[in-house]
C-alpha positions as CSV (number, residue, x, y, z in Angstrom):
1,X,21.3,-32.6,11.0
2,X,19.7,-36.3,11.6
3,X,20.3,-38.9,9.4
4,X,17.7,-41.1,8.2
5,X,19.1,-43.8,10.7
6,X,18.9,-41.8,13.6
7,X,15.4,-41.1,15.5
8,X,14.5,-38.0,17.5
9,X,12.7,-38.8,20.7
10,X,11.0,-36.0,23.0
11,X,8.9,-35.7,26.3
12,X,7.6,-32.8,25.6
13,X,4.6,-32.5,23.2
14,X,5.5,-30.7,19.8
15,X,3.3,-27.6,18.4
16,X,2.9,-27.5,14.7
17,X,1.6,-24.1,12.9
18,X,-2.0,-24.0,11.3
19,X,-1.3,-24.0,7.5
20,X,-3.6,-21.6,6.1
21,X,-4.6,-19.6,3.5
22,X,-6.7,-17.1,2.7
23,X,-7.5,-17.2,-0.8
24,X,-8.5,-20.6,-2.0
25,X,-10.0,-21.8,-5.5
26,X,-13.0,-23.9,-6.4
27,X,-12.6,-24.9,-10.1
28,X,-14.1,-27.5,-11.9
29,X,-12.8,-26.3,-15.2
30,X,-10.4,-28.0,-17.3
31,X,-7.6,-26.0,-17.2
32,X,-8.5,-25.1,-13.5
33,X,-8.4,-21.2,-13.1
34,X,-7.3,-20.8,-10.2
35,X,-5.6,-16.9,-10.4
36,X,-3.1,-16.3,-7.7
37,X,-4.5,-19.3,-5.2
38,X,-1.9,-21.0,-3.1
39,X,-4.5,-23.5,-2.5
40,X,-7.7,-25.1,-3.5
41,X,-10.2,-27.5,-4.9
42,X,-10.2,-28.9,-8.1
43,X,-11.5,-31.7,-10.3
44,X,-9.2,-34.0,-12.4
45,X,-11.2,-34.8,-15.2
46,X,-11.4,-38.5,-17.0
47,X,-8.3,-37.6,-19.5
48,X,-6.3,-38.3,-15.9
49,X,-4.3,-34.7,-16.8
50,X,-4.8,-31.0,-15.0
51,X,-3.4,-27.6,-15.6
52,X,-3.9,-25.2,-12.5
53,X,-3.2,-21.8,-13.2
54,X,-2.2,-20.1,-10.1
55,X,0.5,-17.5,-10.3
56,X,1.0,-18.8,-6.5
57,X,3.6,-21.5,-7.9
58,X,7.0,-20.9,-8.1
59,X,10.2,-23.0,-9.9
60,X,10.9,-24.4,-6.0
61,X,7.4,-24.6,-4.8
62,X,6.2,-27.6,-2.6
63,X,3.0,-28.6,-4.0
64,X,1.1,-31.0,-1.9
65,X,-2.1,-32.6,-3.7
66,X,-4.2,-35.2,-1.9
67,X,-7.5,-37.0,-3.0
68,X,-10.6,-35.5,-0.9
69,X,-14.0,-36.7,-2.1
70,X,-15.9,-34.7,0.5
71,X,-15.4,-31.4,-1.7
72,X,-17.8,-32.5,-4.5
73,X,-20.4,-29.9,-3.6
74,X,-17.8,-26.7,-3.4
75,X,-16.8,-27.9,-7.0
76,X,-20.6,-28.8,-8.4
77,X,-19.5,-32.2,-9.3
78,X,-20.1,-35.8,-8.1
79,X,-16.6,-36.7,-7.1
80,X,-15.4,-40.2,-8.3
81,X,-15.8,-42.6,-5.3
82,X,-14.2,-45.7,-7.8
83,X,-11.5,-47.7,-6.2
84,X,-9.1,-46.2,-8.8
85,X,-9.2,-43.3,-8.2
86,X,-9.3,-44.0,-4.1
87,X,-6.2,-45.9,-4.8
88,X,-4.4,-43.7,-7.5
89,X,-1.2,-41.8,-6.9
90,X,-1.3,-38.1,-8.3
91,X,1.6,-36.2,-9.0
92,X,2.7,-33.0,-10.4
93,X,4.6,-33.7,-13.4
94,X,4.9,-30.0,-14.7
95,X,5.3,-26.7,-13.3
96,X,6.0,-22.9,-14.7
97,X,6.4,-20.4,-12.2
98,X,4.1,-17.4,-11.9
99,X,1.8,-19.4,-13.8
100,X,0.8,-23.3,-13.7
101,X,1.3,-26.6,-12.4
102,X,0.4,-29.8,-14.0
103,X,-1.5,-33.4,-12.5
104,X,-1.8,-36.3,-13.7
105,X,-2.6,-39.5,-12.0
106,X,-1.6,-43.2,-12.7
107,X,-5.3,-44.4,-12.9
108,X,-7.6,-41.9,-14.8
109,X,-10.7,-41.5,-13.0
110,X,-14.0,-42.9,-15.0
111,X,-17.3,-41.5,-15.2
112,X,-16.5,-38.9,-12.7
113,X,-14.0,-36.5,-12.3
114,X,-11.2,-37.2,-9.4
115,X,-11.5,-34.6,-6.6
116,X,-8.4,-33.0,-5.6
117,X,-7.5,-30.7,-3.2
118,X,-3.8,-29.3,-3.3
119,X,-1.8,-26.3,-1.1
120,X,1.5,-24.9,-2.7
């Protein structure tokens, strides 16, 4: 185990697996439906609050969500491209496994919806 003091140092290069998935949602809805999708697109609309449904999630799932504005035409929605929501943090602040996860963000996205991408 390292602690958070100590660095690892190498001179040879590291390898890092492809994260992939096969099965990946497009949802513009509101909640996004999403079915058993361990990973996907979705739009967070201007109420700054999203339930995925994905059975995919689990009570110890790692759920990574990341702000991608480039997936506006997958969706059928012009993504926000507002400072605030370029800026915002988003965070999953509910899950229930075999079922949903929530997002919200700290600056709700106006206008447009905030375009989200997110991997469990």
């Amino acid at each position: 185990m390292i602690s958070p003091s100590q660095q690892v140092t190498s001179t040879a290069p590291f390898t890092y697996l492809k994260l992939a998935s096969s099965t990946v949602c497009t949802s513009s809805a509101a909640p996004a439906l999403c079915s058993s999708a361990p990973a996907g697109f979705v739009a967070l609309p201007t109420t700054g609050t999203l339930v995925v449904d994905t059975s995919a999630v689990t009570g110890n799932s790692q759920i990574f969500v990341q702000y991608d504005e480039s997936v506006g035409g997958w969706l059928g929605v012009t993504c926000n491209s507002l400072p605030g929501s370029r800026g915002a943090r988003y965070v999953i602040t509910a899950r229930t496994a075999a079922t949903s996860f929530t997002i919200s963000t700290t600056s709700n996205p106006s206008g447009n919806p905030a375009c989200l991408s997110y991997f469990i």
